[in-house]
Every structure is written in structure tokens, then in C-alpha cells.
KEKE-3310 file (N, C-alpha, C; in steps of 0.2 Angstrom, whole numbers, plus 5000, padded with zeros to 4 digits):
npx = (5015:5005:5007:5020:5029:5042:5038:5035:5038:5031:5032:5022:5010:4994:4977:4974:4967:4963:4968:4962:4951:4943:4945:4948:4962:4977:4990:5007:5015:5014:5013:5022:5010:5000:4996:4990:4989:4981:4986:4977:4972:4988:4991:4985:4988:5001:4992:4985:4996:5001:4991:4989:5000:5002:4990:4994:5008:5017:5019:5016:5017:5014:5024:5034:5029:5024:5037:5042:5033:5036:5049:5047:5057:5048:5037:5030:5038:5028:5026:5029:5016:5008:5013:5006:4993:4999:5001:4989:4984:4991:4991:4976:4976:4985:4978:4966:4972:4978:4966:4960:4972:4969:4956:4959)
npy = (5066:5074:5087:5088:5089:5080:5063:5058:5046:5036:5030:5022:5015:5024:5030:5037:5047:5043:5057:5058:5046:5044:5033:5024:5021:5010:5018:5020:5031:5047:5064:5078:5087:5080:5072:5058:5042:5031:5014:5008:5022:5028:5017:5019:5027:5020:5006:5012:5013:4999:4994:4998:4996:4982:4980:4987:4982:4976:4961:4945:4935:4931:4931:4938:4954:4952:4955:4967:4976:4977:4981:4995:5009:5019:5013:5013:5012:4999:4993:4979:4972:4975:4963:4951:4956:4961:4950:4943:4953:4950:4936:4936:4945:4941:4931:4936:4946:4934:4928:4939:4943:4929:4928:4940)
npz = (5031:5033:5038:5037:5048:5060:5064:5080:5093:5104:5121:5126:5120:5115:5112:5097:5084:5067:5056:5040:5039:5051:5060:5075:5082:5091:5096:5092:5086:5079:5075:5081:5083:5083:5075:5066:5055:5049:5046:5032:5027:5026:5017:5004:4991:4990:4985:4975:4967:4966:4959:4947:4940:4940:4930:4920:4916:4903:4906:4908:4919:4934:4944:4937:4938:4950:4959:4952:4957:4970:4969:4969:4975:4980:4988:5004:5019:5027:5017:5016:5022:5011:5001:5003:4997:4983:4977:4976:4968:4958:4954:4946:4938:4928:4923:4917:4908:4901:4895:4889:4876:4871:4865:4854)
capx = (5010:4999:5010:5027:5033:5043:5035:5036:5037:5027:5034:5018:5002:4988:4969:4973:4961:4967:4965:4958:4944:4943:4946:4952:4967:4979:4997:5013:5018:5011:5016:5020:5004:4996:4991:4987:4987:4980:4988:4973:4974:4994:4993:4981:4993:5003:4990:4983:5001:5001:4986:4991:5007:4998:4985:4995:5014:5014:5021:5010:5019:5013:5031:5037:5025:5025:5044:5043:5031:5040:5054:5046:5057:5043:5033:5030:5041:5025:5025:5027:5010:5006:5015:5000:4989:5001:5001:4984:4981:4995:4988:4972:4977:4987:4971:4963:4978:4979:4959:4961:4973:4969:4951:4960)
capy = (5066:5078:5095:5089:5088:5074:5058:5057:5039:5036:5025:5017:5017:5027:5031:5039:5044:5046:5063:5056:5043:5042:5026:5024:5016:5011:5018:5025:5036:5053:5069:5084:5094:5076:5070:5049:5042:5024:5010:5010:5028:5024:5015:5021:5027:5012:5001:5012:5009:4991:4990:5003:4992:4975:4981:4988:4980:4968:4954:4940:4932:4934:4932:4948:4957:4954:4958:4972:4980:4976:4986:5002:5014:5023:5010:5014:5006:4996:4988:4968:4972:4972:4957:4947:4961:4960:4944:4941:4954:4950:4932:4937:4951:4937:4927:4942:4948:4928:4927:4945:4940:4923:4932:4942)
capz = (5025:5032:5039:5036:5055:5060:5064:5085:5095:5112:5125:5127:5117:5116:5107:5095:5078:5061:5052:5035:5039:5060:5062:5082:5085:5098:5092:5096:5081:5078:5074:5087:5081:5086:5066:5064:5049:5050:5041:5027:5023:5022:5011:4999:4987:4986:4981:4969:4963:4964:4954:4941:4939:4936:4924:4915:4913:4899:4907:4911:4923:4941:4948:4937:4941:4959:4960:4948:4961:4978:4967:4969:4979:4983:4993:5011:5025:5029:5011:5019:5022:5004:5001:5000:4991:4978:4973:4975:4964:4952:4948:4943:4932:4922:4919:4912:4903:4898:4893:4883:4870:4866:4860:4849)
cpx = (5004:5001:5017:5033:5035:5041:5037:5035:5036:5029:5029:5013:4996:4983:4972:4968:4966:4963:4959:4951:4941:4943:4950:4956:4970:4987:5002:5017:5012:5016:5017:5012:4997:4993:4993:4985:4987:4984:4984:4972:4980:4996:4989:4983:4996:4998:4986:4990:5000:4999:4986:4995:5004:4993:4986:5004:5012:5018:5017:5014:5019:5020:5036:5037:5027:5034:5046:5039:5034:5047:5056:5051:5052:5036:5032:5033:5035:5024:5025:5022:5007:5008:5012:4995:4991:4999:4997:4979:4986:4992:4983:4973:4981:4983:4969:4966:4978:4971:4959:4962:4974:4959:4952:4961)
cpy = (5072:5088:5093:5088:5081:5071:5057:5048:5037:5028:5016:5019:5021:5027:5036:5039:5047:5052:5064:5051:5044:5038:5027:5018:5016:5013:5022:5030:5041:5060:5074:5087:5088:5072:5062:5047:5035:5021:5012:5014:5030:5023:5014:5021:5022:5008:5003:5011:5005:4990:4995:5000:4986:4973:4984:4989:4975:4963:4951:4935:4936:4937:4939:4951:4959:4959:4963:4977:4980:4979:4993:5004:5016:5018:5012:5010:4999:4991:4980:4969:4971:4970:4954:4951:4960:4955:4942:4947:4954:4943:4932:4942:4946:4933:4930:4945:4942:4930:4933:4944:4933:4924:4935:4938)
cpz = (5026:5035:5039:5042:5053:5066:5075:5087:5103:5114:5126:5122:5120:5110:5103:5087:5071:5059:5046:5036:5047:5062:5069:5083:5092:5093:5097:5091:5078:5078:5081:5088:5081:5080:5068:5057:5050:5046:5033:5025:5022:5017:5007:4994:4985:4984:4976:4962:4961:4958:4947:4938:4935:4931:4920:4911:4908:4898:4910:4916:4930:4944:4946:4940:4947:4962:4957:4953:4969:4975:4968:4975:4985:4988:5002:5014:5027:5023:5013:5019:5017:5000:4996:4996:4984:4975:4972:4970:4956:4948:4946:4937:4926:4919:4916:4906:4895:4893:4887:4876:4867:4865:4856:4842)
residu = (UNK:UNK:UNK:UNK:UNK:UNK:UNK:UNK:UNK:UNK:UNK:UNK:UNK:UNK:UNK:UNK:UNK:UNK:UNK:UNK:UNK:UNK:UNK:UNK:UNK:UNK:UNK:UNK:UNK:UNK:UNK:UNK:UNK:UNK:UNK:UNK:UNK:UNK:UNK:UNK:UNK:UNK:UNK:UNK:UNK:UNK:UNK:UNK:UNK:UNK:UNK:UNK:UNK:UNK:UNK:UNK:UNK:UNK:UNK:UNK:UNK:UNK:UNK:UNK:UNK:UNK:UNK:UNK:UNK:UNK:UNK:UNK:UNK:UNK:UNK:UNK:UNK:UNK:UNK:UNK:UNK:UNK:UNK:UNK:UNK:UNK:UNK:UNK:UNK:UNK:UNK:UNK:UNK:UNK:UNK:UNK:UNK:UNK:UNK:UNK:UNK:UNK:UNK:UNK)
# end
């Protein structure tokens, strides 16, 4: 994500900081040229998918939804992670969604 190298794997952990915010970890995957890319700036991307997704399919059913977005190809390996993000932002979007058109 950030020079293209491939992704190296450390026997044991170490401190390393991410590129984009500096958050200090303990990890074991980084690049030769030494790049860290925390979880949370990871998966930045994806969950402005996610919620790109749930606000604006026009299915009102959470379960869709949810499985309309754990569909994506494009989700990072680490997506189980946004598992629970998802669905906790899917059934609120259908309340909204719900409360919407029965105003109209």
C-alpha cells in the first residue's frame, strides 16, 4: 500500500510505527524498506466502503445488506474484523432508511 514491495514476515515481533498516523505497535509484517501500516489505517478504505454500501443500497433488510457487503472481493484479508462494524452499521441504516419513506 505504500511502495509496492512485498509484504515481509518476522519470526518474532517487534515496535514498529505505522507510516500514516504513528500509532506504535508490536507486529510481525512489514515491508523490506521497513513501511507499517496499522490495522486502522488498513482499513480505512473498507469501511468507507462498507458505509458507502449501506446508505445507499435499497434494500432495507440488514441481513442483505450485511452479506451484500462481506461479498466484496475487494475487502482486505483482515475483513472478519469488520464483521461486527458491519452489522452494526447495517441495522441502523435500515431504521433510517425505514423512518425515511414512511415520511414520504
Amino acid at each position: 500500500m505504500v511502495c509496492g514491495e512485498l509484504l515481509g514476515y518476522r519470526d518474532r515481533a517487534e515496535e514498529i510505527k505505522c507510516v500514516y498516523c504513528g500509532r506504535i505497535d508490536q507486529g510481525h509484517i512489514l515491508c523490506p524498506e521497513g513501511h507499517y501500516i496499522c490495522d486502522t489505517c488498513h482499513n480505512q478504505d473498507a469501511m468507507q466502503i462498507i458505509k458507502n454500501t449501506i446508505f445507499t443500497t435499497r434494500s432495507s433488510n440488514p441481513f442483505e445488506i450485511s452479506e451484500l457487503v462481506m461479498s466484496f472481493s475487494g475487502l482486505p484479508m483482515v475483513a472478519e474484523k469488520l464483521n461486527v462494524p458491519i452489522l452494526t452499521e447495517a441495522f441502523p441504516a435500515t431504521l433510517v432508511k425505514k423512518n425515511k419513506s414512511e415520511k414520504v
